[in-house]
Steps between C-alpha positions, in 0.01 A plus 500: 500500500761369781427307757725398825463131687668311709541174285352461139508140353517455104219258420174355633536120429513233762855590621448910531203432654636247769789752566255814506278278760778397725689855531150682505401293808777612688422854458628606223305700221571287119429669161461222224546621149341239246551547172130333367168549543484296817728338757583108490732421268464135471203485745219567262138360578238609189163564700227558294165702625298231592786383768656190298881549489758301370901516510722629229827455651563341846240278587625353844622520856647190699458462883928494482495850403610639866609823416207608302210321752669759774375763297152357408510443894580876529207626241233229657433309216456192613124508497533564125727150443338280219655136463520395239319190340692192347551473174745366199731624313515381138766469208352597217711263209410538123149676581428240760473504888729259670578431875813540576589116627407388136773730320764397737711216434506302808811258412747819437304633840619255741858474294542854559424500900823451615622782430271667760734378775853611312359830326598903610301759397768751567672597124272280256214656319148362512536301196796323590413446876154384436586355152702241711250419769174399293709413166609699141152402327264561843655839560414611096214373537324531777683699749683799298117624387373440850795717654477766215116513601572627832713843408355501118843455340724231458656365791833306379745743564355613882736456751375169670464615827263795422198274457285343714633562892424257790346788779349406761090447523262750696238169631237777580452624137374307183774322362414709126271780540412864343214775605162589442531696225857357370881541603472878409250561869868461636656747332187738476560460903802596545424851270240566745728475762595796737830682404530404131388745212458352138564699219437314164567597154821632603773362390866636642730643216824609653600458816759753657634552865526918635619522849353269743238389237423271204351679197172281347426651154139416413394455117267851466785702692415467870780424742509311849763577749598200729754376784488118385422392141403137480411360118328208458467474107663246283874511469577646160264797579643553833844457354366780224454727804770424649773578280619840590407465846614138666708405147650186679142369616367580132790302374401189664147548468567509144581148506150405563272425241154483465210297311163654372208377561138552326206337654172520412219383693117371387189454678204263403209383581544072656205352211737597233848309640554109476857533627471360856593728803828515531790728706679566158631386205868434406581465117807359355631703209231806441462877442436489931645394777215430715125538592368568840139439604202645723383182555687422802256767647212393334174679384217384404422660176853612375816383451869669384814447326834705484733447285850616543600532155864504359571880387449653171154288368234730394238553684257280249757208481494477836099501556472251237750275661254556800211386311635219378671353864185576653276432232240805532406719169616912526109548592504307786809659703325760737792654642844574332786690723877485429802581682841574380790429786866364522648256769901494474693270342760353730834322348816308688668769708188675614615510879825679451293728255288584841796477766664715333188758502468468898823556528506819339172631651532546852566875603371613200142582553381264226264180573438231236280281477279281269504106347853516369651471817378156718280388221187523320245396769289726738652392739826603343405847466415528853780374633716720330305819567471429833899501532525804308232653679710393893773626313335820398365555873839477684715734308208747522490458881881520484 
């Protein structure tokens, strides 16, 4: 079967969708191709029948996120804002919890400080920029497993700039928030949205261009004939489909790596947890990088726990880790959903890796976006689709 649009867009997480939105609101008709069972990507919010939900991959939006509260403005979802409650995060050190103040060493702390006021970001890696601003022994640690927590992977050799952007603060939205029903009601939203059509379970295989059009190969045989391609899909797939057709974008995009991730996620009832309520939990030097909670939305009866696992444990391994962090018995965990993803792993010389990808894709007909360009955040992803997305618009209209 072959099917003709006007712009198709590889991939249905947070950045195809925010590019699909943007160009479909200004009249444009968007196909997006997803190659799983449902769009999201990283957005994933397990909802179980009797309407408890909890988060298996990003868990929050900040009122700082500008780019991405313009669309929640544009799909009117600010009735369905939910802040979200206080809570702590914990290190979890030798099978204890531990607040974070008491792991720190305070007198290598306030040695450290000055270099706050001599300090670039520009050319050191995280390690070395932060390593220098708390101290060596703080930054092992404490700080490098709080930083990997945040992207699931270790941190140390991130450019220093790509984490954790001053933006400025919307004062008419929680400070931390998400939705009735979890982060995914935003990009459930924008699906519904007039002008996009998602097609999941199919996954591009080849991409050519004939004539005026690109050439979308779908897994099963079916082709989709389009004036502007845009892929949002990690890099070293995108480079994969690349090759033949953009070989000098492919090249670069070949320089980015990626990290797996494996999460699973529990549900249980409260009576059976003594671990207080807490946002998450942080451990140093474990088969997982993190654990995120439902309790900063709290229910009455239950409560949840993700874990975002290092790859490759077994599935049992990593349920018995569960068990004993949280310390419930198999019998007692009502719910169990996982979720396989993979967040890119950025190194020293990651900007010139992108610059030199815009500067090969204007004219073209090709639009990238995703988290490998700005940065991991949501807000990142945004950003960068909505440039591709301005871009897109004006050489159509050209």
């Amino acid at each position: 079967m072959s099917e003709n649009v006007d712009v198709v867009v590889l991939g249905a997480g947070l950045s195809g969708l925010c590019l699909a939105h943007r160009v479909a609101r200004a009249g444009r008709a968007v196909l997006v191709l997803e190659s799983a069972a449902q769009p999201g990507g990283c957005v994933r919010t397990e909802r179980q029948p009797a309407g408890f939900w909890f988060e298996m991959g990003t868990h929050t939006l900040y009122n700082s996120y500008g780019s991405l509260l313009a669309i929640i403005d544009d799909l009117g979802l600010r009735d369905s804002m939910l802040t979200r409650k206080r809570a702590p995060f914990r290190l979890l050190v030798e099978g204890k919890l531990r607040s974070i103040p008491s792991q720190l060493s305070l007198a290598e702390l306030f040695a450290s400080a000055w270099h706050a006021f001599s300090e670039c970001k520009q050319g050191q890696t995280v390690a070395d920029y932060y390593g220098k601003l708390v101290g060596r022994h703080n930054w092992k640690r404490v700080f490098a497993p709080l930083f990997a927590a945040v992207p699931s992977q270790p941190v140390d050799n991130f450019p220093a700039e790509i984490l954790f952007k001053k933006r400025p603060r919307r004062k008419d939205i929680p400070r931390s928030f998400t939705f009735a029903g979890g982060v995914q009601t935003l990009t459930d939203r924008i699906v519904a949205g007039p002008g996009i059509t998602l097609r999941t379970n199919a996954a591009a295989r080849a991409l050519a261009r004939t004539g005026g059009s690109f050439v979308v190969e779908i897994a099963g045989g079916d082709r989709v004939f389009a004036r502007r391609l845009a892929l949002a899909v990690p890099a070293p797939e995108a480079a994969g489909l690349l090759a033949s057709l953009a070989p000098e974008v492919a090249t670069a995009l070949a320089r980015i790596s990626v990290a797996h991730i494996d999460s699973l996620g529990i549900a249980a009832e409260a009576r059976h947890l003594r671990l207080p309520r807490l946002a998450g939990i942080v451990p140093v030097n474990d088969t997982f990088f993190s654990v995120v909670t439902r309790d900063v939305v709290p229910d009455e009866r239950l409560r949840a726990f993700t874990f975002h696992f290092r790859a490759g444990l077994a599935f049992d391994e990593r349920v018995d880790r569960i068990c004993a962090v949280t310390g419930l018995g198999r019998d007692q965990l009502l719910h169990i959903a996982t979720h396989c993803t993979s967040l890119p792993s950025l190194a020293l010389g990651h900007a010139e890796v992108t610059a030199e990808i815009d500067r090969l894709l204007p004219g073209s007909g090709l639009y990238l976006t995703g988290n490998y360009f700005g940065g991991l955040a949501m807000e990142d992803c945004s950003l960068r689709s909505a440039k591709e997305a301005e871009r897109l618009l004006a050489e159509a209209t050209a």
